[in-house]
Residue, then its C-alpha position, 0 to 999 in steps of 0.5 A: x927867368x926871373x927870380x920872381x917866376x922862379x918863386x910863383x912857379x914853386x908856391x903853385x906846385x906846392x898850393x896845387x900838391x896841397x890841394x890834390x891832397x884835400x881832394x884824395x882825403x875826401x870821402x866819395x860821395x854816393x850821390x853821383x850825378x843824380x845830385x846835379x839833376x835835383x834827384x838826391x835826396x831832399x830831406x834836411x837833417x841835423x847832419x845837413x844843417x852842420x856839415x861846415x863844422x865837421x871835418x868834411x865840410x872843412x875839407x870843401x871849404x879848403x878844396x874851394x879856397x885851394x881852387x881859387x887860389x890856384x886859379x889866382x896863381x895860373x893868371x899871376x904866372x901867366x901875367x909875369x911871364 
């Protein structure tokens, strides 16, 4: 194997342990699948409007950044192998 797949296949280990971690320290969310289907609630709230400065709204954005950066790494590996 090359030193180049060695390095990639322990980066992807650790951004996918990395990105388990994010998602096991998010909070539930009680809405379910009722969300999908439009049936949560509507209303917008103060809480809504700032959710991307408090530390959950960090967490998704590190979960969606983590997924894409996994999904980058799984091509990459595939291309070098």
């Amino acid at each position: 194997m090359s030193v180049l797949y060695i390095i990639l296949s322990v980066l992807f280990v650790l951004v996918c342990a990395g990105v388990t971690v994010v998602i096991l320290l998010q909070k539930k969310s009680s809405q379910g699948l009722g969300s999908i289907a439009g049936m949560g609630n509507t209303t917008d709230r103060y809480w809504d409007k700032n959710k991307s400065r408090s530390y959950e709204g960090k967490l998704e954005r590190y979960t969606k950044i983590g997924g894409a950066v996994m999904f980058v790494f799984s091509i990459v590996l595939c291309l070098v192998r």
